[in-house]
Backbone as XML, in Angstrom:
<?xml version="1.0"?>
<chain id="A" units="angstrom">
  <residue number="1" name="UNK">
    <atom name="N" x="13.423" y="-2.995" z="9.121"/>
    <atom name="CA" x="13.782" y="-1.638" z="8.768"/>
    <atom name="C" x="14.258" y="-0.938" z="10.037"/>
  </residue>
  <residue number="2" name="UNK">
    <atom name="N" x="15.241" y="-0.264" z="10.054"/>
    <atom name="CA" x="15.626" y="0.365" z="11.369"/>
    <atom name="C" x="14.986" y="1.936" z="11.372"/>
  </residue>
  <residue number="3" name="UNK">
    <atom name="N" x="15.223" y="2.430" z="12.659"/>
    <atom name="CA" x="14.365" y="3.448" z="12.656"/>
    <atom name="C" x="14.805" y="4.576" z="12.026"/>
  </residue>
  <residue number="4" name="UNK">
    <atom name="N" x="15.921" y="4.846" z="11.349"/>
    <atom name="CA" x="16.477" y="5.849" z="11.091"/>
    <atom name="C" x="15.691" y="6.066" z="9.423"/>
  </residue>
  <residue number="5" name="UNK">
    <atom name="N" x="15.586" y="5.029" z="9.005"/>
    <atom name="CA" x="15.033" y="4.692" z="7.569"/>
    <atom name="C" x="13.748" y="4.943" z="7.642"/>
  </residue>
  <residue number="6" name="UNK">
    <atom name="N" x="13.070" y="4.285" z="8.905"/>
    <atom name="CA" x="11.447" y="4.183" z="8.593"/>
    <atom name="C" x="11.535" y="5.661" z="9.041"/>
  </residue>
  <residue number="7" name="UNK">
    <atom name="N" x="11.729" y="6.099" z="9.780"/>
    <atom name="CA" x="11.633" y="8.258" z="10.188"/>
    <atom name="C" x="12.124" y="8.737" z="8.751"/>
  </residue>
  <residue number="8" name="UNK">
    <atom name="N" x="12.935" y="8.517" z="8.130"/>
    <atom name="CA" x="13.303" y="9.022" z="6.855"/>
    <atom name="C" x="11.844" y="9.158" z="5.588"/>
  </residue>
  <residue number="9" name="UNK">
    <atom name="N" x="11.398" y="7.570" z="5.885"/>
    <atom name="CA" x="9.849" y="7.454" z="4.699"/>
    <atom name="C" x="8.508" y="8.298" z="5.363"/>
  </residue>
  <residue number="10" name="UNK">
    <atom name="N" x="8.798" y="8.154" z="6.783"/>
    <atom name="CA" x="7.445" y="9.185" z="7.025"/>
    <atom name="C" x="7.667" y="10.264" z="6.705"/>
  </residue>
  <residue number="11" name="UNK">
    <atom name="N" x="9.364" y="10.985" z="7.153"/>
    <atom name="CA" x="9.648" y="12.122" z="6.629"/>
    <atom name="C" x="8.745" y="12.694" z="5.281"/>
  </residue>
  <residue number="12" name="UNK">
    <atom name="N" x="9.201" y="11.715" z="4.429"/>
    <atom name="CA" x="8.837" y="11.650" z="2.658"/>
    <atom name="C" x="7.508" y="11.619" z="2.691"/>
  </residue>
  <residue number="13" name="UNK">
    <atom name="N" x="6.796" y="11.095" z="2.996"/>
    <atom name="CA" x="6.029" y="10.597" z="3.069"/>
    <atom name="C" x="4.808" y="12.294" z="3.431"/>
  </residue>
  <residue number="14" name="UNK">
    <atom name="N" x="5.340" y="12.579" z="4.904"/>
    <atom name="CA" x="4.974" y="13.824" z="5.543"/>
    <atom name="C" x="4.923" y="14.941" z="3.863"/>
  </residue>
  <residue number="15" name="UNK">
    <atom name="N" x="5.612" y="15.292" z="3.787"/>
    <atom name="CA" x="5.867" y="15.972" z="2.656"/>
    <atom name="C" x="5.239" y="15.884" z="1.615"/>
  </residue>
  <residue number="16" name="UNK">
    <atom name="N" x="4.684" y="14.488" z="1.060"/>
    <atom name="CA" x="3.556" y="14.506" z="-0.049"/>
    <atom name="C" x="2.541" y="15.070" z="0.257"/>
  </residue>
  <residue number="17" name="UNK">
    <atom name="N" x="2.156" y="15.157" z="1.858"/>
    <atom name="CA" x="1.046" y="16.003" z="1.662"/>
    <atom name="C" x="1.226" y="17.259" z="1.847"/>
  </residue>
  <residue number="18" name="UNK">
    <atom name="N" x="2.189" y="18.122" z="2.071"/>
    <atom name="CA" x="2.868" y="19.097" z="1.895"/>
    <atom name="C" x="2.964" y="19.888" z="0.197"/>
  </residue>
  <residue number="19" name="UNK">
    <atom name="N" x="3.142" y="19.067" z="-0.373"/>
    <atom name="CA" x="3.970" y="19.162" z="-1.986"/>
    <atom name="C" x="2.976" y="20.316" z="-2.565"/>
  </residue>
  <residue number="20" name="UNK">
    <atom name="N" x="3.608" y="20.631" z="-3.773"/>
    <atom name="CA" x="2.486" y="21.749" z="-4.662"/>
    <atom name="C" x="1.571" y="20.829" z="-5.123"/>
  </residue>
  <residue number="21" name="UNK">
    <atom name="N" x="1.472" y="19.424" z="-5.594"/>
    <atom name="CA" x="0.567" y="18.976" z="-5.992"/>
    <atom name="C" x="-0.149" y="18.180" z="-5.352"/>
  </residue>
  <residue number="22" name="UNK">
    <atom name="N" x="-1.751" y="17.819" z="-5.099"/>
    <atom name="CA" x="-2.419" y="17.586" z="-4.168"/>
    <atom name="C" x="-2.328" y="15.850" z="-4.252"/>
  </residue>
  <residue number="23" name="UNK">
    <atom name="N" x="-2.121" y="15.419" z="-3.059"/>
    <atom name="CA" x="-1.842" y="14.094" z="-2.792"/>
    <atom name="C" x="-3.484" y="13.071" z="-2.978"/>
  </residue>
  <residue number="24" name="UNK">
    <atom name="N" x="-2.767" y="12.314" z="-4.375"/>
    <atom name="CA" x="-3.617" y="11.436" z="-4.260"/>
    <atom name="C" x="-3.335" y="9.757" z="-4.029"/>
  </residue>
  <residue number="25" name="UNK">
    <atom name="N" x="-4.370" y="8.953" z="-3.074"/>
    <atom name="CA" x="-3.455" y="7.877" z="-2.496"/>
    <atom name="C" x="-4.605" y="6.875" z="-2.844"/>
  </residue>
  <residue number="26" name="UNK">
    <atom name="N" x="-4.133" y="6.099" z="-4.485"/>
    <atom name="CA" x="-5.006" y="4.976" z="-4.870"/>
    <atom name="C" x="-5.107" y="3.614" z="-3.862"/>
  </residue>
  <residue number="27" name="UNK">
    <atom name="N" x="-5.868" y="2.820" z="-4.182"/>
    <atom name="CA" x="-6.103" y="1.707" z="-3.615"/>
    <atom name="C" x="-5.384" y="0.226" z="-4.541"/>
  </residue>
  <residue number="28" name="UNK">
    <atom name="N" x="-4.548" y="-0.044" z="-3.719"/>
    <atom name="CA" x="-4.152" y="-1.425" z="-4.535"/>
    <atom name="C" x="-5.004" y="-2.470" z="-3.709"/>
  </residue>
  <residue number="29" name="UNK">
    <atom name="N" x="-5.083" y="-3.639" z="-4.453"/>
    <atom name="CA" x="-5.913" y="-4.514" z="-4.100"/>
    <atom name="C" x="-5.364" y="-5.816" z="-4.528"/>
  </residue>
  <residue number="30" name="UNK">
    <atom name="N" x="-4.126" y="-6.105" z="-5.308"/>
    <atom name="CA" x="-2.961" y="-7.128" z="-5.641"/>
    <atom name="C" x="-2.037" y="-6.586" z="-6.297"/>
  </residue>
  <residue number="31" name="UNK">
    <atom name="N" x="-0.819" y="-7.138" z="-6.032"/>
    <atom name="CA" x="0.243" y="-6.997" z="-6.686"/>
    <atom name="C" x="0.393" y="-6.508" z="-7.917"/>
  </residue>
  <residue number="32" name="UNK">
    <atom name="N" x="-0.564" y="-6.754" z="-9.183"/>
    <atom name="CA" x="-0.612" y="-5.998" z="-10.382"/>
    <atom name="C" x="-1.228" y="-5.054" z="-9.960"/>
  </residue>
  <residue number="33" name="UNK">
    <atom name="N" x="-1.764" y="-4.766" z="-9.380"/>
    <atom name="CA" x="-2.784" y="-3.359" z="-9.594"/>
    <atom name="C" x="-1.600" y="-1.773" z="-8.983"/>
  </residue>
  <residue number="34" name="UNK">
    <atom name="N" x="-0.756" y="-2.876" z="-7.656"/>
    <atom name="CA" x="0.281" y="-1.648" z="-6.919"/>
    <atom name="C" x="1.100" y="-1.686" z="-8.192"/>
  </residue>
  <residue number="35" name="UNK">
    <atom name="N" x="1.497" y="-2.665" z="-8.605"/>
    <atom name="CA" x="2.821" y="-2.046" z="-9.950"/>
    <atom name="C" x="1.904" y="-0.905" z="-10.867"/>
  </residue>
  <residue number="36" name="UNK">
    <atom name="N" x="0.849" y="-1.495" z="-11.412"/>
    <atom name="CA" x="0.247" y="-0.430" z="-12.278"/>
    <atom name="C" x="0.096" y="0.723" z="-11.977"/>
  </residue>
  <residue number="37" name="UNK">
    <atom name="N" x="-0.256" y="1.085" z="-10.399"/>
    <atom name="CA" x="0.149" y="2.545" z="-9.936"/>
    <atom name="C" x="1.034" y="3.318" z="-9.787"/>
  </residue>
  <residue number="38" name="UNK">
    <atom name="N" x="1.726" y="2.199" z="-9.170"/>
    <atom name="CA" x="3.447" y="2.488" z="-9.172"/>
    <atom name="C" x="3.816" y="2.834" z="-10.453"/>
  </residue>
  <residue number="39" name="UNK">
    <atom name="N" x="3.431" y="2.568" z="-11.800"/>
    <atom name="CA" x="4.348" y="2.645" z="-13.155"/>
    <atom name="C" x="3.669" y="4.106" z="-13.706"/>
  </residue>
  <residue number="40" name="UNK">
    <atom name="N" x="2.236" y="4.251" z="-13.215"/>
    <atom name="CA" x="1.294" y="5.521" z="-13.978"/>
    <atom name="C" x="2.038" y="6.919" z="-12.398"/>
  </residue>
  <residue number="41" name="UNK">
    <atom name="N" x="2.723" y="6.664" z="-11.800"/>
    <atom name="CA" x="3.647" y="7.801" z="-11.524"/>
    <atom name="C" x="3.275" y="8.140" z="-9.748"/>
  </residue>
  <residue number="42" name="UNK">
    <atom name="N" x="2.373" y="7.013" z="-9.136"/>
    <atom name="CA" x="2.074" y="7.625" z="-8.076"/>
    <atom name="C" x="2.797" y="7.487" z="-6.518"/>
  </residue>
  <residue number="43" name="UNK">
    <atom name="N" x="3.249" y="8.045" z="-6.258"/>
    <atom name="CA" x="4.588" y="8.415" z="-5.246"/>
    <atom name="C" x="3.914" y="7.793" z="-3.856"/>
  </residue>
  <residue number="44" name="UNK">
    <atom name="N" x="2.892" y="7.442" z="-4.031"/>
    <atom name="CA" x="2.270" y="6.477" z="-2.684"/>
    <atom name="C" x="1.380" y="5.724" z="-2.800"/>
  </residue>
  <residue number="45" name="UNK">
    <atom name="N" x="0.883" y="4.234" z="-2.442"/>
    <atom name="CA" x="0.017" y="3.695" z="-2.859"/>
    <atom name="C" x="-0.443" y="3.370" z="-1.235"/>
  </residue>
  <residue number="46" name="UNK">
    <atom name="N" x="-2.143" y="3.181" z="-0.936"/>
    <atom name="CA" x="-2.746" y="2.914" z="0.221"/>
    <atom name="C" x="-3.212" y="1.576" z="-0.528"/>
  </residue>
  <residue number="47" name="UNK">
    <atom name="N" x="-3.705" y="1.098" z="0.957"/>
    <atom name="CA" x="-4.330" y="-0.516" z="0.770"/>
    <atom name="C" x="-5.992" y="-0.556" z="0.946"/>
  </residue>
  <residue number="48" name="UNK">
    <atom name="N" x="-6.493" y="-1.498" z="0.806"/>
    <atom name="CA" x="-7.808" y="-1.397" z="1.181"/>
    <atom name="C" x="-7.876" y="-2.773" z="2.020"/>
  </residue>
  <residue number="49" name="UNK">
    <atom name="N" x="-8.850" y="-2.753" z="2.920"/>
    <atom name="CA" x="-8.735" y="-4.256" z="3.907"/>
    <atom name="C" x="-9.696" y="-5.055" z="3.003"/>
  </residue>
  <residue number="50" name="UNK">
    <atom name="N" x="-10.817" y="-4.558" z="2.707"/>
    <atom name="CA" x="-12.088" y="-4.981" z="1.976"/>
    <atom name="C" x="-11.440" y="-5.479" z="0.274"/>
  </residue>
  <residue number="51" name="UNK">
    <atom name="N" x="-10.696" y="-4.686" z="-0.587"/>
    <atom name="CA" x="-10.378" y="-5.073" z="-1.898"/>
    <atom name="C" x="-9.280" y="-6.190" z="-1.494"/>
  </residue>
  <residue number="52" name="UNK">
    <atom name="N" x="-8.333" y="-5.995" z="-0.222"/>
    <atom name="CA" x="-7.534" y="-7.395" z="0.044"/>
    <atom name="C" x="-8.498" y="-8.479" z="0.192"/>
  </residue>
  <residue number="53" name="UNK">
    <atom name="N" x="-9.225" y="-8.343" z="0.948"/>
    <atom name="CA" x="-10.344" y="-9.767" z="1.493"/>
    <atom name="C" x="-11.000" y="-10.480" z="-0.007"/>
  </residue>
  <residue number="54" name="UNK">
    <atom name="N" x="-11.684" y="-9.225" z="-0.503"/>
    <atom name="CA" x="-12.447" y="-9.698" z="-1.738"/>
    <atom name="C" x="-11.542" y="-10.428" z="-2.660"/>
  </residue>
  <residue number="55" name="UNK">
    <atom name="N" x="-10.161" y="-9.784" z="-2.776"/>
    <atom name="CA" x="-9.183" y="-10.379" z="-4.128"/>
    <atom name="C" x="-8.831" y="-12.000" z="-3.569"/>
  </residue>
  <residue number="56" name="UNK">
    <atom name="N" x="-9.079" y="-12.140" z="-2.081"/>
    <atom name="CA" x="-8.527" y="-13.268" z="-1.267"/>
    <atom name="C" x="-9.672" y="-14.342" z="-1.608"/>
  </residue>
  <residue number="57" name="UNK">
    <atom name="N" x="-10.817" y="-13.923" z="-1.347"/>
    <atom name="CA" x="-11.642" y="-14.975" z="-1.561"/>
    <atom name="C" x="-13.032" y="-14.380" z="-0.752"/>
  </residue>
  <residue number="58" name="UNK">
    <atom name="N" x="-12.561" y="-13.452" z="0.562"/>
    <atom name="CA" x="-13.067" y="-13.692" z="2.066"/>
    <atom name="C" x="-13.924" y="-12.378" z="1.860"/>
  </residue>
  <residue number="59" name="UNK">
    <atom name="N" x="-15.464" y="-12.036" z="2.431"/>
    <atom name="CA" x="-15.695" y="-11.420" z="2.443"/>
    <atom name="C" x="-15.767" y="-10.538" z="4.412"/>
  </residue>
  <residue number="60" name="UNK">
    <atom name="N" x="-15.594" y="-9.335" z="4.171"/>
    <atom name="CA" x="-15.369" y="-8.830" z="5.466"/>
    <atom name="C" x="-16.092" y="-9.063" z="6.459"/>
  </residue>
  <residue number="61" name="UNK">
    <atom name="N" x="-17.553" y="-9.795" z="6.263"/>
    <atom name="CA" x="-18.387" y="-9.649" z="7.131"/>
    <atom name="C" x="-18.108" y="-11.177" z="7.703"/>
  </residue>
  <residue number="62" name="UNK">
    <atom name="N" x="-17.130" y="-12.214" z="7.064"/>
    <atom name="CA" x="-17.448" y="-13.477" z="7.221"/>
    <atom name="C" x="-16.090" y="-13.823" z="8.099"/>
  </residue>
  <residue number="63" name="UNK">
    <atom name="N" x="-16.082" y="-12.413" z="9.446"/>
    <atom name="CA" x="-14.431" y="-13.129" z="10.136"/>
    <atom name="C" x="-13.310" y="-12.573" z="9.893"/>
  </residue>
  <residue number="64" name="UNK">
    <atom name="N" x="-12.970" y="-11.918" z="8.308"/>
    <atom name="CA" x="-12.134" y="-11.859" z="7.847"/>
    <atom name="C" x="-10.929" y="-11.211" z="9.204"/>
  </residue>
  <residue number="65" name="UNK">
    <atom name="N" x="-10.222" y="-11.401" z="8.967"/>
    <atom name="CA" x="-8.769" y="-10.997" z="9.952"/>
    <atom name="C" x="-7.833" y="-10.811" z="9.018"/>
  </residue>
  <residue number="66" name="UNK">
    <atom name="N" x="-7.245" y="-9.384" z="10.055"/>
    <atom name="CA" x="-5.443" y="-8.830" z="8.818"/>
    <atom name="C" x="-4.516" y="-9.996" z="8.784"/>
  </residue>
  <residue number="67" name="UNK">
    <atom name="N" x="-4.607" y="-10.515" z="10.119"/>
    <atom name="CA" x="-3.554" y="-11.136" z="10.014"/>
    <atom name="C" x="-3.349" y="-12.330" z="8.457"/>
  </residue>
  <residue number="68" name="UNK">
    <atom name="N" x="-4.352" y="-12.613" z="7.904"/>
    <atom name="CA" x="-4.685" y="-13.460" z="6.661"/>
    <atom name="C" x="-3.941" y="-12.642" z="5.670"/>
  </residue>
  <residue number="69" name="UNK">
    <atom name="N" x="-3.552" y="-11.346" z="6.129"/>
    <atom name="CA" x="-2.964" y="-10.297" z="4.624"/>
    <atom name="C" x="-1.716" y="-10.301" z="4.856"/>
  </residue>
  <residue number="70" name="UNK">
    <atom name="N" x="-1.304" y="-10.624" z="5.366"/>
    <atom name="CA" x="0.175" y="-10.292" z="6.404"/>
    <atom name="C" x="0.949" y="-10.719" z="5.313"/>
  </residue>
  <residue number="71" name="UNK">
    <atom name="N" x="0.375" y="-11.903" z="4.731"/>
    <atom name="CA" x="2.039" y="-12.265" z="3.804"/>
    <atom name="C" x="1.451" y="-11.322" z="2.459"/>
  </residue>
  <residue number="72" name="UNK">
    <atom name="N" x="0.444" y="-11.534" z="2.394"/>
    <atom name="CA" x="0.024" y="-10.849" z="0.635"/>
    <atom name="C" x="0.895" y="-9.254" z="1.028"/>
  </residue>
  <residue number="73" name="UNK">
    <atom name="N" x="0.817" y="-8.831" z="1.921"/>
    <atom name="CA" x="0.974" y="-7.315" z="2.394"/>
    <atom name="C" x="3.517" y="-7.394" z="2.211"/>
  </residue>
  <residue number="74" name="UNK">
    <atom name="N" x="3.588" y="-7.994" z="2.719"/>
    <atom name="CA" x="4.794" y="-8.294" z="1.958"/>
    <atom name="C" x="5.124" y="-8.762" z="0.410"/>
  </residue>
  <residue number="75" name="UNK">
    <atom name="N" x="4.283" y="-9.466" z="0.128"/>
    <atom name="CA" x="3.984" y="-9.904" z="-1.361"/>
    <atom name="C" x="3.842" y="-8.323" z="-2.221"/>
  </residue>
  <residue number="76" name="UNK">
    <atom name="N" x="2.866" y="-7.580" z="-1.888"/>
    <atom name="CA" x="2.807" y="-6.418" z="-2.503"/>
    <atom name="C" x="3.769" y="-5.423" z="-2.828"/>
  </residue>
  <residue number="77" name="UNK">
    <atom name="N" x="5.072" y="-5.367" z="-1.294"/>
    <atom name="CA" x="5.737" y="-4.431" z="-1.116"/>
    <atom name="C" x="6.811" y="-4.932" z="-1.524"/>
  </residue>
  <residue number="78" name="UNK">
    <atom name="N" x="7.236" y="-6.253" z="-2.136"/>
    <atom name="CA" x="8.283" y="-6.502" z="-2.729"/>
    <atom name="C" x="8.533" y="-6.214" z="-4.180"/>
  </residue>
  <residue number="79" name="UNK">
    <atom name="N" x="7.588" y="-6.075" z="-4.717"/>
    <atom name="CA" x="8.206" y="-5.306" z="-5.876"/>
    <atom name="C" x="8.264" y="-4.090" z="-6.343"/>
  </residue>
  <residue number="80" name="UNK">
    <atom name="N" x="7.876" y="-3.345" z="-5.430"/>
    <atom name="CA" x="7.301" y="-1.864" z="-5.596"/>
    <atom name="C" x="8.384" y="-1.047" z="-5.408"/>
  </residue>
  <residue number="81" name="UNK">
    <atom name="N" x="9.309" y="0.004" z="-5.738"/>
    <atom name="CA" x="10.300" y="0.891" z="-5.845"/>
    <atom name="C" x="10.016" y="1.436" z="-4.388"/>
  </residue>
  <residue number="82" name="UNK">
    <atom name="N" x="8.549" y="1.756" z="-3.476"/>
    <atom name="CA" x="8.360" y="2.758" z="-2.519"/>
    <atom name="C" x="8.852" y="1.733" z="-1.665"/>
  </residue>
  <residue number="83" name="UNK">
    <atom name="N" x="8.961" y="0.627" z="-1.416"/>
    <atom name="CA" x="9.354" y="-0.460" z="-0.352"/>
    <atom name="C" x="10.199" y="0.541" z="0.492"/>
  </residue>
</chain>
């Protein structure tokens, strides 16, 4: 993403919490769960490290590392309209 784009989404981004209506930022935890948010109308979705680990297999206390999410974390953002 070049920087002109990614300054453009924080822009957007900046602004949801700005907006008249109060920003709420669900937790996806796999790929169905971000579409299902994405489709019930919500203009931002956050991650959880703990609901990634758990959906993975791994529990947080046992090591777990981001870097293990790295591809799921592209996996997620490819089908999502906010990409």
């Amino acid at each position: 993403m070049d920087i002109r784009t990614q300054a453009a989404k924080a822009e957007q981004f900046r602004k949801l919490h700005r907006g008249p209506k109060m920003l709420l930022l669900p937790n996806a935890w796999d790929v169905a769960s971000a579409r299902i948010l994405e489709e019930a109308g919500h203009p931002a979705i956050a991650t959880t490290s703990a609901g990634i680990a758990y959906s993975l297999g791994y529990a947080m206390e046992s090591g777990f590392h981001a870097r293990k999410c790295c591809p799921w974390w592209r996996e997620l953002r490819a089908p999502c309209a906010c990409r």
